[in-house]
N, C-alpha and C positions, 0 to 999 in steps of 0.2 A: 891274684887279681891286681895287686900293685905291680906286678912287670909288666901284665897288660899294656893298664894306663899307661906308665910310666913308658913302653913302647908306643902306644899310641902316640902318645903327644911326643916324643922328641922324632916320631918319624914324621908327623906333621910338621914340626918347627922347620928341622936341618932337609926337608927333603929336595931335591936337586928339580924334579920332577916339575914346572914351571907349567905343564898345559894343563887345562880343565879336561875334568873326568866326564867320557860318556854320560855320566852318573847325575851331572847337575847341568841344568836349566839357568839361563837366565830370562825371565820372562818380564815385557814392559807392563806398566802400568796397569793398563786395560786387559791384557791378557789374563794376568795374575788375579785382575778382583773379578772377573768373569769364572774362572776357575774356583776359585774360595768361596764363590759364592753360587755357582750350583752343584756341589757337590760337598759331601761331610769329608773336610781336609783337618790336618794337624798343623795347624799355623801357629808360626812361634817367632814372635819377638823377642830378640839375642841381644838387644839393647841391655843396662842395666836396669837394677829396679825403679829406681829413682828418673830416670828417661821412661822408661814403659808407664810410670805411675804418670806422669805431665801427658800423656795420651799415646793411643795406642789401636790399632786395626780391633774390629769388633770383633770377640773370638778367641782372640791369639793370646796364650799363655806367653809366659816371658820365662826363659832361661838363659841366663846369664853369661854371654861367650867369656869372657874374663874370670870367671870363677871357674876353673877350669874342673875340677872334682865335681862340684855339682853338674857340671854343665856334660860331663862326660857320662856318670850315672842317673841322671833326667832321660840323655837319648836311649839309653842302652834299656829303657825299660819300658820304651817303643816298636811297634813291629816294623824291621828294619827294612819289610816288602812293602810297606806303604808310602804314599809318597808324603812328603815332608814341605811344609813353604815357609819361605823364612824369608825373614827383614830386617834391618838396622834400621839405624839415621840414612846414612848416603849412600848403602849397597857394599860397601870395605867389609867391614866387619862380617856381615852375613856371607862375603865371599868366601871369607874364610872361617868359617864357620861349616860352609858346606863342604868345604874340603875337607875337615875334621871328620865329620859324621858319613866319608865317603870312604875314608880313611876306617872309621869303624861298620863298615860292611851296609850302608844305609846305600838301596835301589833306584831311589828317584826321589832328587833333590829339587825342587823349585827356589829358586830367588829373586828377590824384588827390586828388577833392577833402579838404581836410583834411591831404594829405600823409602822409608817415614816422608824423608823432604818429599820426593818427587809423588806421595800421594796423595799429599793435604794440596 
């Protein structure tokens, strides 16, 4: 299980691979809260806890992109056919975040482009 990980994440840090995967979405604003909100989605703010805790999209569990162990064993115990929406602060973080989780075999990635700022 630790080569796994420990393959996952250095094929995400070192990887050459620069284009976005089929696999993730980036969706504005309006698109994104029309989506989360007529359907039962898995929305996850990848902010820290202490960012999630000063507010946060109604719904959305928070896992931590920077704690990378936790953040690896939270998705992996998700179904990896479902689809996924996620957000930071500015839309950085959850970029990369979705490449992570695309990287661990995850189908259909939405992100919010812009993030937290652009939806307050």
């Amino acid at each position: 299980m630790k080569y796994i990980l420990m393959m996952s994440i250095f094929s995400f840090l070192f990887s050459c691979n620069t284009q976005q995967s089929d696999n993730i979405v980036t969706l504005d604003k309006n698109t994104f809260k029309s989506e989360i909100e007529e359907r039962k989605v898995v929305l996850v703010d990848v902010r820290t806890p202490k960012e999630f805790e000063s507010g946060h999209i109604t719904d959305a569990i928070n896992i931590n992109f920077y704690d990378t162990k936790k953040f690896v064993s939270s998705f992996n115990k998700l179904n990896k056919e479902e689809p996924v929406y996620l957000y930071c602060r500015s839309g950085k973080r959850s970029l990369k975040a979705a490449k992570r989780l695309d990287s661990l075999g995850f189908k259909k990635i939405y992100d919010l482009k812009g993030g937290y700022l652009d939806w307050n």
